[in-house]
MARMAR-806396 format. One line per field, with one value per atom (N, C-alpha, C): residue in three letters; atom name; z, y, x. Coordinates in nm, 3 decimals, padded with zeros to 5 digits. Atoms other than C-alpha are relative to their C-alpha. Layout:
<atoms>
type <- [ALA/...]
atom <- [CA/...]
pz <- [Z/...]
py <- [Y/...]
px <- [X/...]
</atoms>
This chain:
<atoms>
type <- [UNK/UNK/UNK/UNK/UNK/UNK/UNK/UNK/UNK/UNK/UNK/UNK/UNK/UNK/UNK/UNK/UNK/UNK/UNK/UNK/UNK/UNK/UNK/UNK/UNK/UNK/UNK/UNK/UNK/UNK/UNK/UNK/UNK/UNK/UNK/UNK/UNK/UNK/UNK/UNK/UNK/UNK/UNK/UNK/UNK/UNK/UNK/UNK/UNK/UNK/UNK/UNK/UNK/UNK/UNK/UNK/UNK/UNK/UNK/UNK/UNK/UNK/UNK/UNK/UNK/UNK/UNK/UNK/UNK/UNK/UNK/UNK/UNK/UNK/UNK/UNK/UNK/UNK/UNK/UNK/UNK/UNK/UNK/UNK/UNK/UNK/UNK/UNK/UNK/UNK/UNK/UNK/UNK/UNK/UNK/UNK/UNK/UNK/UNK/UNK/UNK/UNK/UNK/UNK/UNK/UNK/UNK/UNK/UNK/UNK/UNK/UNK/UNK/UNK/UNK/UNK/UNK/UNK/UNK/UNK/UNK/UNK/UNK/UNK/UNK/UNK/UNK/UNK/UNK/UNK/UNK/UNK/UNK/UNK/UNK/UNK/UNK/UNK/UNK/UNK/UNK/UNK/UNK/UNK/UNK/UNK/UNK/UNK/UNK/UNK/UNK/UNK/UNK/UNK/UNK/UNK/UNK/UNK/UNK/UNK/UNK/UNK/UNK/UNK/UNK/UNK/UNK/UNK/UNK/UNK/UNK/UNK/UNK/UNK/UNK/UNK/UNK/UNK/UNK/UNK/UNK/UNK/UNK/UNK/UNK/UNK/UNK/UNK/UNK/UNK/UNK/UNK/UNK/UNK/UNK/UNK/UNK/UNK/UNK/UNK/UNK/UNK/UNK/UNK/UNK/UNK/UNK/UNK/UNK/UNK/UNK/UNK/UNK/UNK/UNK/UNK/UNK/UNK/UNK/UNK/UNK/UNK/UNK/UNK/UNK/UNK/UNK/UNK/UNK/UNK/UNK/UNK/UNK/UNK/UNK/UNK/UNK/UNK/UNK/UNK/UNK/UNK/UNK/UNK/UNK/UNK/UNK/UNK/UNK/UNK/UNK/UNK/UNK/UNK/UNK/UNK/UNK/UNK/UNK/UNK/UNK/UNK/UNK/UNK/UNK/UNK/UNK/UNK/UNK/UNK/UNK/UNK/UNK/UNK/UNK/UNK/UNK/UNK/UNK/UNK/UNK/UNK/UNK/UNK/UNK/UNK/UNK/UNK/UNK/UNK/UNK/UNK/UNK/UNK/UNK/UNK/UNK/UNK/UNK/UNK/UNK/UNK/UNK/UNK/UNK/UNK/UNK/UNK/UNK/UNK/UNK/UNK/UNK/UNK/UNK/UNK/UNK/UNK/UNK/UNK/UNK/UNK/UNK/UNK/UNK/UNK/UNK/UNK/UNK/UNK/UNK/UNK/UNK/UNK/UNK/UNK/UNK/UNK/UNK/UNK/UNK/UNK/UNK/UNK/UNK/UNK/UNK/UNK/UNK/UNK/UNK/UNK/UNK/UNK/UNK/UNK/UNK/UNK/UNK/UNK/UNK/UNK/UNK/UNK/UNK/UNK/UNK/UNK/UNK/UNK/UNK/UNK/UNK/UNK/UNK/UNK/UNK/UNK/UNK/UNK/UNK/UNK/UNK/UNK/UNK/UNK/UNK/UNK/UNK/UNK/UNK/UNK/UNK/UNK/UNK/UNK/UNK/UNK/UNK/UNK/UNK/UNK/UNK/UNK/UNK/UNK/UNK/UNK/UNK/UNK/UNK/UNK/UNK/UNK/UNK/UNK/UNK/UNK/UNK/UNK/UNK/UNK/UNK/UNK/UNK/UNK/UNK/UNK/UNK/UNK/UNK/UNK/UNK/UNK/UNK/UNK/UNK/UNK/UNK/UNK/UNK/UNK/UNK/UNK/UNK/UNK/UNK/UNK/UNK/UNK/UNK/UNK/UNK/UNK/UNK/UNK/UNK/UNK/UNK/UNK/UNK/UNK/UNK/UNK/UNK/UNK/UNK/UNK/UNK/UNK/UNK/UNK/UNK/UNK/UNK/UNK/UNK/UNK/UNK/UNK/UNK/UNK/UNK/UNK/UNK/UNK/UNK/UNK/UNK/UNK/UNK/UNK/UNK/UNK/UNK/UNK/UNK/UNK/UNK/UNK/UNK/UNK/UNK/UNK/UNK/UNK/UNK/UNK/UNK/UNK/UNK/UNK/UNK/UNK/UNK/UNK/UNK/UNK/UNK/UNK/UNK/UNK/UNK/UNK/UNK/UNK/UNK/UNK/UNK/UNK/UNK/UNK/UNK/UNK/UNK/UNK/UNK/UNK/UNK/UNK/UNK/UNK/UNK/UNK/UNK/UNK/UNK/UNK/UNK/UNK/UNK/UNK/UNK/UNK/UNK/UNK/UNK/UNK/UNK/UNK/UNK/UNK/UNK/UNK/UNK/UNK/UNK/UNK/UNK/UNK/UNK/UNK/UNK/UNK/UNK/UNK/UNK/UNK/UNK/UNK/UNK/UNK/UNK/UNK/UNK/UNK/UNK/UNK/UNK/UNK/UNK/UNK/UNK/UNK/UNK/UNK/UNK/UNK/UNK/UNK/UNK/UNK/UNK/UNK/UNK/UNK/UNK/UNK/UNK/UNK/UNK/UNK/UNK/UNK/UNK/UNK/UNK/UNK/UNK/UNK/UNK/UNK/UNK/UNK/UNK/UNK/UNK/UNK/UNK/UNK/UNK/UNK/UNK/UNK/UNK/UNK/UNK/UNK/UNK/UNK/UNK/UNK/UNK/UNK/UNK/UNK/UNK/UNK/UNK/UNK/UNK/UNK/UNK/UNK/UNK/UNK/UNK/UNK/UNK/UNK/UNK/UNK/UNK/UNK/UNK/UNK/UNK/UNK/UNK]
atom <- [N/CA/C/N/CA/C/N/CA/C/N/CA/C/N/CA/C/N/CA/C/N/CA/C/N/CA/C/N/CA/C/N/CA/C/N/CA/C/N/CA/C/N/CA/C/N/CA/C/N/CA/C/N/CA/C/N/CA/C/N/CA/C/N/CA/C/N/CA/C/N/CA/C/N/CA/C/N/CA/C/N/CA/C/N/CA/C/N/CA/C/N/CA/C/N/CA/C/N/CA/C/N/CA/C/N/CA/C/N/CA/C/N/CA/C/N/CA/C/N/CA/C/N/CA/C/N/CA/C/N/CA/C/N/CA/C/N/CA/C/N/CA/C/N/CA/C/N/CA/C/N/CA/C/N/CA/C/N/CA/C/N/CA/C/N/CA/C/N/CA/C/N/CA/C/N/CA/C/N/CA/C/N/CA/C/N/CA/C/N/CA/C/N/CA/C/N/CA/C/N/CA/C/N/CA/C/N/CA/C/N/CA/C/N/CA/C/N/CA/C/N/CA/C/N/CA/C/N/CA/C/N/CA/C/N/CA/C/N/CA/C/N/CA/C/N/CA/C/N/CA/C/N/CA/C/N/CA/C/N/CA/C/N/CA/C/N/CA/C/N/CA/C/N/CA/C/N/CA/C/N/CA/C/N/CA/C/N/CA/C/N/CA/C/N/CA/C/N/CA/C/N/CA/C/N/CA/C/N/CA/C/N/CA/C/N/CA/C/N/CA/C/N/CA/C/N/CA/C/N/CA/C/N/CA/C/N/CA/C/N/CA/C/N/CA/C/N/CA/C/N/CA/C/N/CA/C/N/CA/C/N/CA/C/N/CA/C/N/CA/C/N/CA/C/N/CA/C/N/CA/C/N/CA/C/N/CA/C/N/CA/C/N/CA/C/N/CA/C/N/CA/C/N/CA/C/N/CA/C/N/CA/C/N/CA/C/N/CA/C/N/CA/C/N/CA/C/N/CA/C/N/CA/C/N/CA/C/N/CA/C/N/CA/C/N/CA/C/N/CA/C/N/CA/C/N/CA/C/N/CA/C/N/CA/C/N/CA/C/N/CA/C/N/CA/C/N/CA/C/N/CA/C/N/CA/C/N/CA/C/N/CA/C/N/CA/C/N/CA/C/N/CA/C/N/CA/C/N/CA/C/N/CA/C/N/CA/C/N/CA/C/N/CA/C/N/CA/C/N/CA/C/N/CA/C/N/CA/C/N/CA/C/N/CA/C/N/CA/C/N/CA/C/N/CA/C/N/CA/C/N/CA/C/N/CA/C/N/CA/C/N/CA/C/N/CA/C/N/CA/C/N/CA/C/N/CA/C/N/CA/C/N/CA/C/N/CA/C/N/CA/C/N/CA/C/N/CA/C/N/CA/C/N/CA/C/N/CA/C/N/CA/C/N/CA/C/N/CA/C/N/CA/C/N/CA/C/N/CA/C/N/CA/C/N/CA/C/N/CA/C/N/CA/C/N/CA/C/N/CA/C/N/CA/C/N/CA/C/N/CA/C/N/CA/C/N/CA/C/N/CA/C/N/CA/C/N/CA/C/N/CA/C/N/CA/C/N/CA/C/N/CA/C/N/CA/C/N/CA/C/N/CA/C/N/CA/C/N/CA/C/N/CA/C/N/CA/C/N/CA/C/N/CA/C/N/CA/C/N/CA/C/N/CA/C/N/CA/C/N/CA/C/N/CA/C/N/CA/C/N/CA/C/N/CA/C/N/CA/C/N/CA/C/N/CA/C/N/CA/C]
pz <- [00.111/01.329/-00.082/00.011/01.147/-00.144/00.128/00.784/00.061/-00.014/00.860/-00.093/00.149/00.608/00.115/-00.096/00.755/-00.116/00.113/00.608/00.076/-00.085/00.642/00.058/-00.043/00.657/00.162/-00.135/01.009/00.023/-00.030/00.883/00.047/-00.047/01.029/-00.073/00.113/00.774/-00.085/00.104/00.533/00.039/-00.012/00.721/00.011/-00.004/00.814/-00.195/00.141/00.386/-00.023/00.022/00.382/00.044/-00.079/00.628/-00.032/00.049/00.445/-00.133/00.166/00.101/00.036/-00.027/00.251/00.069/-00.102/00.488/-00.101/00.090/00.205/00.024/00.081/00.178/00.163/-00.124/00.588/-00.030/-00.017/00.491/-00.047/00.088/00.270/00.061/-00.057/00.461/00.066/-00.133/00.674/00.115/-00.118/00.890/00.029/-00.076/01.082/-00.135/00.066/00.846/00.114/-00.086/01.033/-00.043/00.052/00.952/00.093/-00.159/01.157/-00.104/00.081/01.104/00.072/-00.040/01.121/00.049/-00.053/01.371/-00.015/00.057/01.296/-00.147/00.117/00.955/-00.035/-00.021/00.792/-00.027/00.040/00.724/-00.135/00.103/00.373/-00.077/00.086/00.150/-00.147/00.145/-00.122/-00.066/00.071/-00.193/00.057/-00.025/-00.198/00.154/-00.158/00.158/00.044/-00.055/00.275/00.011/00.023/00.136/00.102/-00.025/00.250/00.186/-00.203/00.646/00.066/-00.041/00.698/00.005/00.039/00.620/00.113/-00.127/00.983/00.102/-00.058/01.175/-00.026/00.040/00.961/00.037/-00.070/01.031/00.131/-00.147/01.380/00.074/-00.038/01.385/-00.028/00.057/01.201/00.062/-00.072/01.365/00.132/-00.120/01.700/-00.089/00.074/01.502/-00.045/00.109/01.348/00.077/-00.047/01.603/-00.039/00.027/01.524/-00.137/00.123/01.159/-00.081/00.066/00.898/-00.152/00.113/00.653/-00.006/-00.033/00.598/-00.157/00.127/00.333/00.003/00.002/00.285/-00.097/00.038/00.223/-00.065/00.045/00.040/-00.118/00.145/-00.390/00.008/00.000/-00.304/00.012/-00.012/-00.187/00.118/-00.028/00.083/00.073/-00.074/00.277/-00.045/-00.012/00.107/-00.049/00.044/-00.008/00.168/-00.130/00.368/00.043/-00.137/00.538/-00.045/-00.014/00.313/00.065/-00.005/00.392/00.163/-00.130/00.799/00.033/-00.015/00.766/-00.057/00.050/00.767/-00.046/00.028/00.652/-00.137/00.153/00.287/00.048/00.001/00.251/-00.155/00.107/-00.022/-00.004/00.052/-00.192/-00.076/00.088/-00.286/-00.148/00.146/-00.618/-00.078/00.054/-00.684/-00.045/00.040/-00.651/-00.108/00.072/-00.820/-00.134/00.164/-01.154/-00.028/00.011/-01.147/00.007/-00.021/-01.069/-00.159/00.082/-01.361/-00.123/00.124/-01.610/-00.041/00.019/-01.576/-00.038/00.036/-01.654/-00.103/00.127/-01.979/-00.022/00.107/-02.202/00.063/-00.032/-02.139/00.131/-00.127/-01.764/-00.039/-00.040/-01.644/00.121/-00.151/-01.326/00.023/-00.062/-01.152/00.128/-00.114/-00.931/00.085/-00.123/-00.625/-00.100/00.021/-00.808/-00.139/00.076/-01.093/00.087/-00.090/-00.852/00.054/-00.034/-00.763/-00.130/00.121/-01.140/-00.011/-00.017/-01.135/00.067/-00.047/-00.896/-00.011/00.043/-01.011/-00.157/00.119/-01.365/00.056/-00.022/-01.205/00.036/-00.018/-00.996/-00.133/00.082/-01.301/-00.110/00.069/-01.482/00.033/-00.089/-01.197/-00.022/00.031/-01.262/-00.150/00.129/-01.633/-00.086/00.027/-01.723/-00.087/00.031/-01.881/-00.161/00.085/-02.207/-00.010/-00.018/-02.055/00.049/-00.054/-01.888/-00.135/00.091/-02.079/00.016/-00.014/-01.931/00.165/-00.179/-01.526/-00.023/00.012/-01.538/00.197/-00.108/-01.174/-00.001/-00.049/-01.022/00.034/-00.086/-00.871/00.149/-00.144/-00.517/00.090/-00.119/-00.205/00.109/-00.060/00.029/00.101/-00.065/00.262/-00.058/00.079/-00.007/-00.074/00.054/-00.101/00.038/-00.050/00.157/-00.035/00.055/-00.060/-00.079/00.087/-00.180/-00.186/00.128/-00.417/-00.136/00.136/-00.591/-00.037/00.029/-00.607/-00.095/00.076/-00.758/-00.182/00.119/-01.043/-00.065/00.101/-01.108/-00.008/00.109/-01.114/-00.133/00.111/-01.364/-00.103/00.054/-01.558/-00.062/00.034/-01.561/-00.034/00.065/-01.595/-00.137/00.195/-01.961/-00.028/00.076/-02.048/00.001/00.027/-01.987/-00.094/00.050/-02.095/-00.158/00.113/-02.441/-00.069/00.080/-02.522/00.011/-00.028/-02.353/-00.063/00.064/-02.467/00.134/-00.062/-02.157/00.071/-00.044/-02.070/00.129/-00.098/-01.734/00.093/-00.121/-01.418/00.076/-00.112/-01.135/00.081/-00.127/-00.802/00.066/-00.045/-00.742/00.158/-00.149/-00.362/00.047/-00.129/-00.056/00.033/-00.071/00.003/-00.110/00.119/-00.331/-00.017/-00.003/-00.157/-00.060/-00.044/-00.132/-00.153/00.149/-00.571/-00.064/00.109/-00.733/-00.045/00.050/-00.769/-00.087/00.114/-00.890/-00.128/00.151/-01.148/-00.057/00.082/-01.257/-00.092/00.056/-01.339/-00.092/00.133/-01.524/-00.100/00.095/-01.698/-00.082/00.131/-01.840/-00.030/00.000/-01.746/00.112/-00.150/-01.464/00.041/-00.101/-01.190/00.067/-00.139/-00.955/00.147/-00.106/-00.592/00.056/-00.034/-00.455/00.130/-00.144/-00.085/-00.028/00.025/-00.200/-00.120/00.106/-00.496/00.070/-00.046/-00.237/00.117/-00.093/00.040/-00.034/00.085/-00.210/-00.012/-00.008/-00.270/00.175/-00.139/00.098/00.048/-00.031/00.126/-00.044/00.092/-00.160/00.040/-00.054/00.003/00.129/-00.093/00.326/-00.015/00.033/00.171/-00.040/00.023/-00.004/00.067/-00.075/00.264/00.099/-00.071/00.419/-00.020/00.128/00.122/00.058/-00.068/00.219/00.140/-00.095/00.572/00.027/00.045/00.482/-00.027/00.114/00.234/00.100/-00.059/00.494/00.057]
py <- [00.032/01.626/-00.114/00.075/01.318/-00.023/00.097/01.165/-00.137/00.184/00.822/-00.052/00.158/00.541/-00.095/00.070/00.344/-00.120/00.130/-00.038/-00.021/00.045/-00.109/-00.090/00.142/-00.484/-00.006/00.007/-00.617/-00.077/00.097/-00.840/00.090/-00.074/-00.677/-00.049/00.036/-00.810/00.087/-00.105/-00.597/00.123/-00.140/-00.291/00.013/-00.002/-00.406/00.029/-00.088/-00.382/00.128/-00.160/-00.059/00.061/-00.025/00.068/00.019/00.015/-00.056/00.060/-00.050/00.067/00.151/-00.133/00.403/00.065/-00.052/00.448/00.052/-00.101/00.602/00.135/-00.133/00.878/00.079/-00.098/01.000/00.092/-00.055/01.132/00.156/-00.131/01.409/00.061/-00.035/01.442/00.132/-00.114/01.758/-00.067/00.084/01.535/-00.127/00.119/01.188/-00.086/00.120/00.895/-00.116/00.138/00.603/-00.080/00.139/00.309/-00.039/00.042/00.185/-00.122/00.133/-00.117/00.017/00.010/-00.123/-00.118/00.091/-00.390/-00.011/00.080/-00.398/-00.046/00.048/-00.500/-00.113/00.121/-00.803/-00.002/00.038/-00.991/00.028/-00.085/-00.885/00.023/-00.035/-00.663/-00.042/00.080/-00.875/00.030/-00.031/-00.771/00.094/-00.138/-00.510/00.017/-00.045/-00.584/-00.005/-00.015/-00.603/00.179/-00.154/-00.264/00.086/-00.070/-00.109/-00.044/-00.003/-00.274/00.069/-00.065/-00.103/00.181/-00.081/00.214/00.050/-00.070/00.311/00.010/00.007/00.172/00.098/-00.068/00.345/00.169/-00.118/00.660/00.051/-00.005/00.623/-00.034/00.039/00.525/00.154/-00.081/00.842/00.156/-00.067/01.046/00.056/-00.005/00.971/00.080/-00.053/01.102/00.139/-00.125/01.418/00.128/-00.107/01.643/-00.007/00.025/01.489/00.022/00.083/01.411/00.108/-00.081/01.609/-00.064/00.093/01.373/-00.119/00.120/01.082/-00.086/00.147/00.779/-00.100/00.194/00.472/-00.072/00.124/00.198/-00.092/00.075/-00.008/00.017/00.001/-00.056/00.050/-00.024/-00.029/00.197/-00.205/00.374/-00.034/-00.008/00.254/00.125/-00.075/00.541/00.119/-00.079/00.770/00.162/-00.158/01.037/00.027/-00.002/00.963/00.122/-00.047/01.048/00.146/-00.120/01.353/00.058/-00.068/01.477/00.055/-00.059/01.460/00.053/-00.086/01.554/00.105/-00.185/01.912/-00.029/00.020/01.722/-00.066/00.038/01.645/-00.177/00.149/01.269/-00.064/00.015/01.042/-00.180/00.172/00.668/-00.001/00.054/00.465/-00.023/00.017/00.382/00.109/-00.057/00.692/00.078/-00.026/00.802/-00.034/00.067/00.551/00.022/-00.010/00.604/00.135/-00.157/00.975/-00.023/-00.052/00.930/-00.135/00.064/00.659/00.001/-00.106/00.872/00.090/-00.066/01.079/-00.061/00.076/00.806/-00.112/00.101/00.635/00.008/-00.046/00.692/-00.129/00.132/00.323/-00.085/00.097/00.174/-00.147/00.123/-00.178/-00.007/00.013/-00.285/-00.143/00.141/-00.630/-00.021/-00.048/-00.688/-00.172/00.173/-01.012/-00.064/00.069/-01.142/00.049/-00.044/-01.151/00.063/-00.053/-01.045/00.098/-00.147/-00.716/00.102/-00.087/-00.598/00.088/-00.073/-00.517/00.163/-00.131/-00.250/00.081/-00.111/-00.102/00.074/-00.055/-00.055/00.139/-00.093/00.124/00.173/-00.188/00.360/00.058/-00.104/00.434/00.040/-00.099/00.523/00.103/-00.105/00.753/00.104/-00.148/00.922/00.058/-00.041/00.955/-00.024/00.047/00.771/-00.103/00.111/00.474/-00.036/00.055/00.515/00.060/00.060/00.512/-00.117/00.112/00.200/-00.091/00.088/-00.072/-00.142/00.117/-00.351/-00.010/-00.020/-00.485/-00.174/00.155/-00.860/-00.071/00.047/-01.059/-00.111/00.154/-01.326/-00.081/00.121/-01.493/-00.056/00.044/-01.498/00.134/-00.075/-01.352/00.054/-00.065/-01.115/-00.061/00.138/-01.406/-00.044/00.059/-01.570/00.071/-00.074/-01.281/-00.005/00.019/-01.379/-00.084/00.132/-01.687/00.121/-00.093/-01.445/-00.082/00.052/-01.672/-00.028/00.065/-01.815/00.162/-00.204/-01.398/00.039/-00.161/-01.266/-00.142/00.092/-01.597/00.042/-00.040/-01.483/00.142/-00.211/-01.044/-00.052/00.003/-01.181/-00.019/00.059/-01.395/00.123/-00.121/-01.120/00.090/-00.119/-00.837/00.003/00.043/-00.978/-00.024/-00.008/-01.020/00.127/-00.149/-00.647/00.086/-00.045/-00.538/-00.093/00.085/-00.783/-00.005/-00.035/-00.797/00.092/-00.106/-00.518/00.107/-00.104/-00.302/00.136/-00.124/-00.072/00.003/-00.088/00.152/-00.026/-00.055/00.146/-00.051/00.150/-00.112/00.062/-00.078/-00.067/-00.130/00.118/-00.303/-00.010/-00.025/-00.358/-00.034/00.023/-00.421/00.051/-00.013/-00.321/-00.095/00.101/-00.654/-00.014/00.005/-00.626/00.091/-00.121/-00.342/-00.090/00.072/-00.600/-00.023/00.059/-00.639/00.076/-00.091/-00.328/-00.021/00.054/-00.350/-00.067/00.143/-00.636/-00.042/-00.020/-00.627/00.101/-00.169/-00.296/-00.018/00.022/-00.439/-00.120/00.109/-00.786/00.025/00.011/-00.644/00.145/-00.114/-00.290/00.071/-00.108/-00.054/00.011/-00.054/00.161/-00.075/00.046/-00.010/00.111/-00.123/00.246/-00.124/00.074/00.072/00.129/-00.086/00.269/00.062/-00.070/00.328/00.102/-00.099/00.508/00.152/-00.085/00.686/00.113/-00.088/00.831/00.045/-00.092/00.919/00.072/-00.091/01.093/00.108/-00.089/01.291/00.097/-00.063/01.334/00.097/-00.054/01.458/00.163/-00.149/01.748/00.047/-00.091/01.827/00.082/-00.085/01.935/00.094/-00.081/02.083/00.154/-00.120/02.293/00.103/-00.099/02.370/00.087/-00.097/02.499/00.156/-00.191/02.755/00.101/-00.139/02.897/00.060/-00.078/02.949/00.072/-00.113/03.132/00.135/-00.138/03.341/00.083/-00.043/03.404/00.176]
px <- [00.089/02.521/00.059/-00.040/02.541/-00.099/00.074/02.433/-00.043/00.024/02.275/-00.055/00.056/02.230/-00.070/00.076/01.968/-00.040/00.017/01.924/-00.117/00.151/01.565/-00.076/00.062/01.571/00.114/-00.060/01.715/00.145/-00.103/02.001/00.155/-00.139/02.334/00.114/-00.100/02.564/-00.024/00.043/02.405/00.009/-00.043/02.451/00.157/-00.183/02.848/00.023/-00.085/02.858/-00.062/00.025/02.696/00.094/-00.189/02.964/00.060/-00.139/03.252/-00.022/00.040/03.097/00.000/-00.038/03.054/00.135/-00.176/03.426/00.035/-00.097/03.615/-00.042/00.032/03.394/-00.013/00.003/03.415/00.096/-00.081/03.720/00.003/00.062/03.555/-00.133/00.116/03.227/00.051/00.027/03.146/-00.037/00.042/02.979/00.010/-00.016/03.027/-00.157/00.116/02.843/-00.022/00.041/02.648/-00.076/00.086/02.494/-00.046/00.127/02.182/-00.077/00.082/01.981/-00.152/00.159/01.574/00.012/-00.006/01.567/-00.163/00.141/01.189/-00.055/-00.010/01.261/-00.018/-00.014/01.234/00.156/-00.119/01.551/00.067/-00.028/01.543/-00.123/00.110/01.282/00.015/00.043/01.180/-00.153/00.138/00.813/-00.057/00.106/00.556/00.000/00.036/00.431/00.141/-00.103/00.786/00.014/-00.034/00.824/-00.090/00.100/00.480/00.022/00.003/00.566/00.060/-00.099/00.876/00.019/00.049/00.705/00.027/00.012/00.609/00.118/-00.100/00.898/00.079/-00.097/01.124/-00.017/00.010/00.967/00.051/-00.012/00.966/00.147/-00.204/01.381/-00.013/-00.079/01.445/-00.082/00.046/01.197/00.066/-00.067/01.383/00.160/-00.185/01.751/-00.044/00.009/01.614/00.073/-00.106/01.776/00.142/-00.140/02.061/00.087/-00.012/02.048/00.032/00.003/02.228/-00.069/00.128/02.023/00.012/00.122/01.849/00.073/00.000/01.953/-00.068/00.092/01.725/00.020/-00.071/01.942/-00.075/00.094/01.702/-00.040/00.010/01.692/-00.139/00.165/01.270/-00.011/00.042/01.316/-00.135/00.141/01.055/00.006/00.020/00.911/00.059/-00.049/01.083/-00.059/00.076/00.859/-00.101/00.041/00.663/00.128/-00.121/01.041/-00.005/-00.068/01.128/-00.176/00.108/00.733/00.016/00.032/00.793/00.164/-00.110/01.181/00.043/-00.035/01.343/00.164/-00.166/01.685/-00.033/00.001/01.784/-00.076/00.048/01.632/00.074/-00.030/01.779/-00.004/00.040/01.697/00.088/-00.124/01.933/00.010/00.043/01.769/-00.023/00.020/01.660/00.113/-00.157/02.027/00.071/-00.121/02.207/-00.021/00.069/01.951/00.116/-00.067/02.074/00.102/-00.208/02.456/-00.008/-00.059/02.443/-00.040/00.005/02.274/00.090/-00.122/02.558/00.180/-00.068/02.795/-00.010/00.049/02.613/-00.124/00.164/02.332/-00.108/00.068/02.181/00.064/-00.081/02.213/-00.102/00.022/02.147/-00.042/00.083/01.961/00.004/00.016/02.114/-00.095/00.057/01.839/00.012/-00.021/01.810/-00.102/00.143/01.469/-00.075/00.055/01.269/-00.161/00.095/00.994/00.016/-00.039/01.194/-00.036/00.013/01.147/-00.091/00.120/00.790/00.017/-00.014/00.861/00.075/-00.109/01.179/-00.038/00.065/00.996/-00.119/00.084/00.699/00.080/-00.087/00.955/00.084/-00.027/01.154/-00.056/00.132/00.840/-00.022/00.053/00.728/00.135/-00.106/01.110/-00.015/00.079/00.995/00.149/-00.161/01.366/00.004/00.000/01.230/00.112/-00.046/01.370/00.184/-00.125/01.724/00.075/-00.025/01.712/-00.003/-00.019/01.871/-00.081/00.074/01.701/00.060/-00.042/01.686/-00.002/00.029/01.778/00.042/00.032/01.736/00.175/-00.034/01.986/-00.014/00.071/01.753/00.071/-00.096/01.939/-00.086/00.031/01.743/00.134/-00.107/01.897/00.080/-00.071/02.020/00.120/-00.093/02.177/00.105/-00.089/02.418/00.121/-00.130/02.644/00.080/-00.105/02.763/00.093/-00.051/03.017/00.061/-00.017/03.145/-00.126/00.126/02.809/-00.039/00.101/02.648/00.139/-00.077/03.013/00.008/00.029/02.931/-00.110/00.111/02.618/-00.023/-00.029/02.679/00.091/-00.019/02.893/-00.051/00.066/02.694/-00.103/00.072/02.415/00.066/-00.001/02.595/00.061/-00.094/02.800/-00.155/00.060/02.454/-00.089/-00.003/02.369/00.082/-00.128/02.662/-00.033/00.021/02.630/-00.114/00.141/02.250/-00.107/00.127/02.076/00.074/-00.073/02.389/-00.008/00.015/02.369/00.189/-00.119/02.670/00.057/-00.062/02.700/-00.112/00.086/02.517/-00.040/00.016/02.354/-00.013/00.059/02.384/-00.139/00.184/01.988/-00.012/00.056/02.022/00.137/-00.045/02.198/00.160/-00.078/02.342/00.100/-00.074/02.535/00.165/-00.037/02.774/00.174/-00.187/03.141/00.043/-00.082/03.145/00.008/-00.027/03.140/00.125/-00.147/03.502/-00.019/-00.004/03.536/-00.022/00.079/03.248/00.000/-00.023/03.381/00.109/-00.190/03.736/-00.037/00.083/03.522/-00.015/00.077/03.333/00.030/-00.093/03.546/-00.155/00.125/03.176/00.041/00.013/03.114/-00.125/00.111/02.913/-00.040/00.033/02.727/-00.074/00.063/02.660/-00.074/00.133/02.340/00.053/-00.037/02.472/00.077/-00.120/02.775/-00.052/00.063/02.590/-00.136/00.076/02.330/00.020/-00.060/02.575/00.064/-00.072/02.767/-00.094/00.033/02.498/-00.083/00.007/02.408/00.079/-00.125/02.725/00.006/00.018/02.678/-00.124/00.069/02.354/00.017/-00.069/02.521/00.075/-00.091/02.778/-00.088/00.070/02.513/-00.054/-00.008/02.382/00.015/-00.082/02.658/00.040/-00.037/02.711/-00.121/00.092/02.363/00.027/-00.006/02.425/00.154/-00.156/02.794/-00.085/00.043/02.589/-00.096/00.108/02.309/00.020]
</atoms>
């Protein structure tokens, strides 16, 4: 049985930093972590229809794993498919976004949301409406760098800075959140900058993958 983090766009760089963002935490798992890439993805989910294409595919990857699967992650700030996946899976299911909100409510009254785009906002407002969270979010400010362009490591760890001192400074929020995937290689970094907790989404919703196995391991002890 196996946790899989599944990245929904197709670029394979972006799943190698999922990977490395999650390795620490095999060592604590019950079960084997893996990282898979939606090869019918696009290259990176930047808009609605991006979101709404990857819908079916994604099913149909994780569909094929479910014998296998001790649960389900979707690697992807959007959460696509993810009320679809948990509907046709009998394994915990978990979004990265919807994660990272939750693990970074628990680490500061007012978060922050660095996202790739001012064209990602729209939809991260709606979802954390739909969690009914809004008035903990400090504000979600963009870098304006598509998921391509994340690999300039240098220019992306110039501008998490840039943005996040102005989270951190005029929105006043406690404690960040990496708004994409491809964002996995700076938490560090911008944790030790900028003197807040960062939460990176992969790690924040294999963590809890992790505690849902565990859980329910307790039930079938108790059974």
């Amino acid at each position: 049985m196996t946790i899989y983090v599944i990245n929904p766009n197709s670029s394979q760089h972006v799943t190698d930093g999922i990977d490395r963002a999650v390795a620490p935490m095999r060592a604590v798992s019950p079960v084997p972590i893996a990282a898979r890439t939606l090869a019918e993805g696009p290259p990176g989910i930047e808009t609605q229809a991006h979101v709404d294409g990857v819908v079916t595919p994604l099913l149909a990857h994780c569909s094929a794993l479910e014998d296998t699967a001790s649960a389900f992650v979707v690697a992807c700030y959007s959460d696509p498919g993810l009320a679809a996946l948990r509907e046709q899976s009998a394994r915990p299911v978990l979004g990265i976004a919807e994660a990272s909100i939750l693990t970074a409510m628990t680490m500061g009254q007012r978060f922050g949301i660095i996202s790739i785009l001012s064209r990602s906002i729209p939809r991260h407002i709606r979802y954390i409406g739909a969690m009914g969270v809004m008035d903990r979010l400090a504000a979600d400010m963009p870098l304006e760098l598509g998921v391509l362009e994340l690999a300039d490591e240098t220019r992306t760890f110039a501008r998490l800075k840039e943005v996040g001192t102005r989270l951190r400074d005029d929105a006043m929020a406690d404690v960040l959140i990496l708004g994409c995937a491809g964002m996995t290689a700076f938490r560090t970094d911008l944790e030790n900058h900028l003197g807040l907790p960062v939460v990176e989404p992969c790690q924040a919703a294999t963590a809890m993958a992790i505690g849902r196995v565990a859980l329910q391991k307790t039930r079938q002890d108790t059974a």
